[in-house]
N, C-alpha and C positions, 0 to 999 in steps of 0.2 A: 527592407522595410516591410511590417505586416501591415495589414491592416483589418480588420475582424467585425464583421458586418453578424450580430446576433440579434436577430430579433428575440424578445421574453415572452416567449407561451405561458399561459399560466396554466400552473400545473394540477390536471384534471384530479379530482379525487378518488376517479377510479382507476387504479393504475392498468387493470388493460385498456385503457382508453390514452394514455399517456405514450408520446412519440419520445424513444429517446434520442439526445444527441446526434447530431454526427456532422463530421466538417469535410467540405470541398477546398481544396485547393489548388488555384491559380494564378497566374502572370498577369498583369492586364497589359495593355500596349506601354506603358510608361516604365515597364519591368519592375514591379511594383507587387510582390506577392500580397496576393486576397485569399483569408482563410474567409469562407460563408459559413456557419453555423444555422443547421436545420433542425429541427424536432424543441424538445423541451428540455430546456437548461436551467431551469429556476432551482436542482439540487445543488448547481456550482454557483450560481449569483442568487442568493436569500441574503435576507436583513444582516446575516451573521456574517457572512465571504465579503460580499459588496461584488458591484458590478463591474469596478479596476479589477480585482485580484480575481473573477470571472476570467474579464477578455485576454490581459496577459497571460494567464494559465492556458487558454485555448493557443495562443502564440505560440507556447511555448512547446505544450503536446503535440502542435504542428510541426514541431521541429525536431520531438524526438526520436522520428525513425528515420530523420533525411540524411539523406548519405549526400555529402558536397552540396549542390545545386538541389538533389534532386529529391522531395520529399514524398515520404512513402505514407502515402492517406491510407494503408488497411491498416499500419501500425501507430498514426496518432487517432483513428478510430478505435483502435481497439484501447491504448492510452484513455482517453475520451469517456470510453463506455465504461472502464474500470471505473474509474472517478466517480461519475454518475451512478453507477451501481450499488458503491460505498456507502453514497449519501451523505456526503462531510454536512460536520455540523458547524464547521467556522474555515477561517481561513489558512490555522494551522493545520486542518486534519486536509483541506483542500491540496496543499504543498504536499503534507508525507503524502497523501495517495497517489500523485501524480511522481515524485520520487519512488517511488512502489513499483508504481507502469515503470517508467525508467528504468529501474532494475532488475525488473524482472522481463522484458526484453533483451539489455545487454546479456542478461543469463542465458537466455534463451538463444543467440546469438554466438556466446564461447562456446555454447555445448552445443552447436553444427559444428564449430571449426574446430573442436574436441574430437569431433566423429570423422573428420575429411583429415586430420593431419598426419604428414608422411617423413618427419621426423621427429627426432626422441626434444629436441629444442621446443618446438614447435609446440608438442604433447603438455610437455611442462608448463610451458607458460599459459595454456588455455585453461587445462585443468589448474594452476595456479588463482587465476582469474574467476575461474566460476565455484571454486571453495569461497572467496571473498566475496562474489555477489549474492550467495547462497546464505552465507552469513552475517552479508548487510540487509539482505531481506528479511532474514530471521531476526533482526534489530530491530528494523521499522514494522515488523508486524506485532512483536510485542510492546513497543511504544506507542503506538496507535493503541494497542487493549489498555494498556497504561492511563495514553490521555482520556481515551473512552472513556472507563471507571475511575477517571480523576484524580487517580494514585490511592483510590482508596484500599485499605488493607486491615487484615482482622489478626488481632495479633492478642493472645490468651496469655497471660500471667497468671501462674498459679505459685502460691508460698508453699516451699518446701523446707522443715526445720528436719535439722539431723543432729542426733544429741551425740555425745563423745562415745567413739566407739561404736557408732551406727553405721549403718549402708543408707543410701539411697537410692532408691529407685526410679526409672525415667520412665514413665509409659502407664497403659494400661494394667493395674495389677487385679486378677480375680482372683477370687478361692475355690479352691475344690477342685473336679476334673481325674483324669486320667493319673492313678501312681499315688492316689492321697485315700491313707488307712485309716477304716474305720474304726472307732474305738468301742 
């Protein structure tokens, strides 16, 4: 069971004055994990995230370098800091940037056990694994530019007529240039 103690700094205008994020975590005597939340979090909980899809998210960055029991605070800091770095602007970009941490960790993670493995099994399945994370990240970073610019796209329609027994042409066509006699 978590439970997520953040106080909301409000977030200075000058951003070297700005503390970012970063979470402690511990057991208390009730066995009971405590993430504490220190610095300035108001890029994860604004008007747009809310302050539910804040605390859970920090729950859950808590939890995505812990191995069994035991949770590895430089990797949901580092999770943490990406986030906040991002600057989501709502609750969706909140989720892909933190699946982003996540995968790009786990990547980072097959390709040590890519560089230590001592058979051809082994080999396979690591580099298996990190073509797929490499590819899932090259997913969510182009969907995140997606949702950024709102799927906006510019897309040019030009009328092309070609009468019987014509060619057309696709592209830029100029006149003149190199090979063309004068009269």
């Amino acid at each position: 069971m978590e439970n997520v103690s953040a106080p909301i700094a409000p977030e200075s205008s000058d951003p070297t004055e700005r503390t970012p994020p970063s979470l402690t975590v511990f057991e208390d005597d009730t066995k009971t994990l405590r993430i504490e939340v220190k610095g300035d979090y108001t890029r994860l909980s604004n008007k747009r995230t809310g302050k539910a899809v804040a605390v859970e998210l920090i729950g859950q960055i808590a939890s995505v370098g812990s191995h069994g029991k035991r949770v590895d605070e430089g990797a949901a800091n580092f999770a943490l800091g990406f986030v906040d770095a991002m600057e989501p602007r709502d609750s969706a970009e909140a989720l892909l940037l933190t699946q982003m941490a996540a995968t790009h960790q786990a990547m980072m993670m097959m390709a040590r056990r890519l560089n230590h493995v001592t058979t051809i099994p082994q080999q396979d399945a690591a580099e298996r694994a990190v073509n797929k994370l490499a590819r899932s990240y090259a997913a969510q970073m182009d969907t995140l530019k997606r949702y950024r610019s709102k799927g906006q796209q510019t897309v040019r329609v030009e009328r092309v007529t070609v009468e019987s027994g014509g060619q057309a042409v696709v592209g830029n066509v100029e006149s003149g240039g190199w090979g063309r006699e004068e009269k």
